[in-house]
N, C-alpha and C positions, 0 to 999 in steps of 0.2 A: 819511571814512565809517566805520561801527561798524557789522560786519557780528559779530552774537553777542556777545563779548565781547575782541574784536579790533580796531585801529583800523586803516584801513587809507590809507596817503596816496596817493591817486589822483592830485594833481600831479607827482610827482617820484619815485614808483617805480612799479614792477610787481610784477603777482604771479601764481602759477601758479593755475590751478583743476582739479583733478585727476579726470578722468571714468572713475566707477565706474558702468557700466552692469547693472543686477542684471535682465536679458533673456537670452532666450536668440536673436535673432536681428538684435542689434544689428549694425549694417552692418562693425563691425572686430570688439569685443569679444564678439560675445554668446555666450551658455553658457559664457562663464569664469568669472563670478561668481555664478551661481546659488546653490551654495551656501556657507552662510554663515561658514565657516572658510576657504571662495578670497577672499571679498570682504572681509575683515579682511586677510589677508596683502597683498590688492591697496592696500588702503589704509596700513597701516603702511608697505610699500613706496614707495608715492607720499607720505606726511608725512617719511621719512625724504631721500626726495630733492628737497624744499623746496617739495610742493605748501601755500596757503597755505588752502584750500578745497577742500574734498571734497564735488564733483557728482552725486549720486544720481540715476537714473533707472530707472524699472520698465516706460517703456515704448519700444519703437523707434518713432525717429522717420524711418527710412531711406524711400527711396522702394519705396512697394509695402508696405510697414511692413503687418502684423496687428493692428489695435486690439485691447486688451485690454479686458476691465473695469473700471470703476472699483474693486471688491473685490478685482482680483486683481492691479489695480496698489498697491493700498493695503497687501496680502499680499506684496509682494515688496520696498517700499519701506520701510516703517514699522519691520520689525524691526531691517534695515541700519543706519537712522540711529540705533534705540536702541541700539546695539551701539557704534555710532561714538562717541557721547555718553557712553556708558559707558569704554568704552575710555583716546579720548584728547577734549585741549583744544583743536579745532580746529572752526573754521565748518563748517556744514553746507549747502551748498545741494539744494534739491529740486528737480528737472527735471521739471515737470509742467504743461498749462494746463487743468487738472482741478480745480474748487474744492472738491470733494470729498475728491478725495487731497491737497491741499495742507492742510486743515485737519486730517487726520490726519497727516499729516507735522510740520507745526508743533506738535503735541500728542506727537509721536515725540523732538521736539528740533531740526527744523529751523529755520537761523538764517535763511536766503535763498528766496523762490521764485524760480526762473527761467525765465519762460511763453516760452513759442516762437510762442505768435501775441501776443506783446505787451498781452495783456488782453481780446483782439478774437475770441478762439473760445465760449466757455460758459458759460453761470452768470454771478456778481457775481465774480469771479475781484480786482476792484481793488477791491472793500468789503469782500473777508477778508484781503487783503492790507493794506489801510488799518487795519482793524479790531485785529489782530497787532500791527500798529506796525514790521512787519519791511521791511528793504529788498527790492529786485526787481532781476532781470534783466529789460529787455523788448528781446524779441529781432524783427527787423525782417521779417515775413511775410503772404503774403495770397494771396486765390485769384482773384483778377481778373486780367484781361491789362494788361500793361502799354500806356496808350492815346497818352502825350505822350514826351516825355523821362526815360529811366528813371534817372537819378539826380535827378533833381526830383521823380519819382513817390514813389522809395527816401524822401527826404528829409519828405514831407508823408506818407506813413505812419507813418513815426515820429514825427512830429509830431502823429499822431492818437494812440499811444498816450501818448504825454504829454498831452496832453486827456484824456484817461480816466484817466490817473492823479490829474491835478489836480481833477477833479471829484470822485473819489473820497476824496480827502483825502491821497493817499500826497502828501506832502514831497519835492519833487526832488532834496531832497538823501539821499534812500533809491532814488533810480533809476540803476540800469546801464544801458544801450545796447547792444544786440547788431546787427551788422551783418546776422546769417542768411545765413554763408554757405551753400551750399549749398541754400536753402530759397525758392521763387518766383523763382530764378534758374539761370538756365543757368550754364555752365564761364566763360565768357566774361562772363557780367554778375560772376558773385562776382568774377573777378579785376579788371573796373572799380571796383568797390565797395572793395575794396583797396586801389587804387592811386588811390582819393582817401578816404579811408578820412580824413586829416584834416578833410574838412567837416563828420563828425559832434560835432566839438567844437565849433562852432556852438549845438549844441543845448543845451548848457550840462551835461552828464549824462560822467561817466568810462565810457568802451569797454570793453566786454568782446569778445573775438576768438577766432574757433571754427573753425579751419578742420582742426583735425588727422586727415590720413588723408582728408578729403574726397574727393567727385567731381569737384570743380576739381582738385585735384591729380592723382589719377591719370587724368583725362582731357588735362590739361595733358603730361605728361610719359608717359602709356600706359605706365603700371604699378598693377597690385594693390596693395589695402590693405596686405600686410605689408611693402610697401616704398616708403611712400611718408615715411618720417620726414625725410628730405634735402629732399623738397617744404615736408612741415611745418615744417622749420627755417624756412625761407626764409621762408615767409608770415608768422610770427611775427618774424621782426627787421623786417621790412617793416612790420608792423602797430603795434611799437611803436617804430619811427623815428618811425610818422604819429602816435603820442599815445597809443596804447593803455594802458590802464590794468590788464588784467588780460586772460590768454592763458588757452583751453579745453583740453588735450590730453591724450593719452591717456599720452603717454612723458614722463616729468615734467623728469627731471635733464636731459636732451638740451636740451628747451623754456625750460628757466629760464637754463641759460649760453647760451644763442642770447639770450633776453631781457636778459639784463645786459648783454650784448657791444653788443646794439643800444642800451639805455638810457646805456649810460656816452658813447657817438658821440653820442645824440639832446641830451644836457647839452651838448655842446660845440657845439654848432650856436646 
């Protein structure tokens, strides 16, 4: 997969994707990056410690989250990535399911969108994504109760935004998989989802895995955000024992030798 001007082998490695949150009330980072000589240091920081993608986001997605505006997500995001672009040689993804800020964002220099409802919240969000020619995250979420078996349910939603990508023209071989932790699931459904977290390579599409600093975490083990990196290790060699193809998190160096430790065991299996 060619994310920017990177190739990325989603069979046989992994790779970090580094989340720069430019909020001020994102659920771990927010107001550390706002302004924009934190958010350069936060990013040199995470390239030097072998993030392989740099995650832009302008707006919290935590629960009880503030919606922003679309101006004033586009005001917080779009200079970041021209900076990043300017800067250094490294992908850019954009955390957005706003087709508004994603087409500024791509006109900023972003190489990836990464929608959190999967294509399934606003606008033609898979006709400017199709239209770019750029690859996607589609991360696995919704607002209905679960009515049957909730990994059969998990499984046929994502399977709907693959429908929506194919109809839009996006090429499955430009689509990520996100499982959403945390997002249309309790503590307890994300760590099911986990812990079969291999059924999503069924779907033909390389994982991408987010769970750093989550609410499954610190409701798992009842501790706060700034101490939940020993949870986070965990979920990540778990995640790519199952196949994962690329890990979300906030602590880069820590996430990438927990990932290599589990990919070098996952080769010998």
């Amino acid at each position: 997969m060619r994310i920017g001007n990177k190739e990325f082998n989603t069979k046989t490695d992994v790779y970090i994707m580094g989340i720069l949150n430019v909020t001020p009330d994102s659920f771990s980072d927010g107001g550390l990056h706002m302004k924009m000589d934190d958010a350069m240091l936060a990013t040199e920081r995470m390239i030097k410690e072998g993030a392989a993608i740099i995650d832009v986001g302008g707006e919290s997605t935590r629960p009880g989250y503030q919606k922003v505006t679309i101006q004033e997500e586009i005001d917080r995001v779009a200079p970041v990535i021209e900076k990043i672009r300017h800067n250094w040689d490294i992908p850019i993804s954009l955390d957005t399911y706003k087709p508004a800020v994603a087409k500024e964002g791509i006109a900023a220099g972003a190489d990836l969108i990464n929608d959190i409802w999967g294509l399934k919240a606003e606008g033609d969000m898979a006709s400017l994504i199709a239209e770019a020619g750029l690859p996607c995250v589609l991360m696995h979420n919704r607002r209905e109760e679960y009515k049957k078996d909730f990994l059969t349910e998990f499984m046929e939603d994502l399977q709907e935004s693959l429908d929506l990508a194919k109809k839009a023209g996006i090429p499955k071989e430009k689509i990520i998989l996100d499982p959403g932790i945390g997002f249309a699931k309790d503590a307890a459904g994300s760590r099911k989802v986990t812990g079969h977290l291999e059924m999503m390579q069924d779907l033909g599409c390389p994982v991408l895995y987010a769970a750093s600093r989550k609410s499954m975490i610190g409701n798992t083990l009842d501790l706060p955000t700034d101490q939940r990196l020993e949870g986070t290790l965990a979920t990540t060699a778990v995640a790519v024992l199952k196949g994962a193809s690329f890990v979300r998190v906030h602590d880069v160096k820590e996430n990438l030798r927990a990932a290599k430790m589990a990919l070098a065991i996952r080769e010998e299996v």
